[in-house]
N, C-alpha and C positions, 0 to 999 in steps of 0.2 A: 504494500500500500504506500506507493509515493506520492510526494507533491499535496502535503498537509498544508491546507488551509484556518484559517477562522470562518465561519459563517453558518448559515445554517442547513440544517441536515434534512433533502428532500421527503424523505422516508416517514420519520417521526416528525418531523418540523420542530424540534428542538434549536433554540436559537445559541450562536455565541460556544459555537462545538468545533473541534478539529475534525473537519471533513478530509474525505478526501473521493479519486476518482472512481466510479463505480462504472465496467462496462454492463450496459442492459443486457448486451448479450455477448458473452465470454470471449475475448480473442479467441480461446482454443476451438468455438464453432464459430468462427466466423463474422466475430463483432467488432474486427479491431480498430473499423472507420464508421461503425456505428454510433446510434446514439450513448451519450455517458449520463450521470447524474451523479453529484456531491451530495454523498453519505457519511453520516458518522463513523467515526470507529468501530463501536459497538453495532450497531447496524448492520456496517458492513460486513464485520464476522463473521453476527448471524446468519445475515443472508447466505454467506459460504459455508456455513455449518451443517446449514437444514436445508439446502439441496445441490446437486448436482450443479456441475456447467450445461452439460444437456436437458436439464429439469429448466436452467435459468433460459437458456436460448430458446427452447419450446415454446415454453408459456408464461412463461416470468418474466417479460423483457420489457417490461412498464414500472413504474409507480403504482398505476391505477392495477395494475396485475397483481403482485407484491403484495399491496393493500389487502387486495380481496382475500389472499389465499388464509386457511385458519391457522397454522404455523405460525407466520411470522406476524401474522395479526395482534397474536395474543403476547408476540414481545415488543409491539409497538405500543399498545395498550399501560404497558408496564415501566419501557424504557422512558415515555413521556413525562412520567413524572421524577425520574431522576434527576439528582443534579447534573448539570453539563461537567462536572469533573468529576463526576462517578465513573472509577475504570470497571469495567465487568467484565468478566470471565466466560468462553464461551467453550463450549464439546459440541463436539458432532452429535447428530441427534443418532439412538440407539437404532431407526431404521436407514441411515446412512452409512453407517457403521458397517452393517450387515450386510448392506448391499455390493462395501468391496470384497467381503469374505468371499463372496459367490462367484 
């Protein structure tokens, strides 16, 4: 995650957070002159936590996408009231996990 900014974070709309680049849809399938968005740290973990790059390039390749899904919903919901200097720790979700075993 290069190229840390100040500002605020498209995702959760937390204001006064070190963003940074976020491709909507993953260099590795194909995004790498695609649209971008300026996400949190936190944020942006998560989003690589709990899914795939092929999961993000399918169907995840928005905001409005992102928002919707119940996943990352329920840590936007949560991260919004954090303080903007709250570090958080983030793991792979246990069905991500799984899915490199296979």
């Amino acid at each position: 995650m290069k190229n840390k900014t100040t500002g605020t974070c498209e995702l959760c709309a937390r204001q006064q957070v070190a963003v940074t680049v976020h491709h909507m849809t993953p260099k590795e399938v194909g995004g790498a002159f695609m649209p971008t968005a300026k996400l949190c740290i936190p944020c942006h973990k998560q989003i690589h936590s709990l899914y795939t790059n092929e999961e993000l390039g399918a169907r995840l390749n928005t905001i409005v996408a992102l928002r919707q899904d119940e996943k990352i919903g329920k840590f936007i919901k949560w991260i919004r009231k954090q303080p903007s200097s709250k570090l958080v720790r983030t793991k792979k979700s246990i069905e991500r996990r799984n899915r490199r075993r296979q």
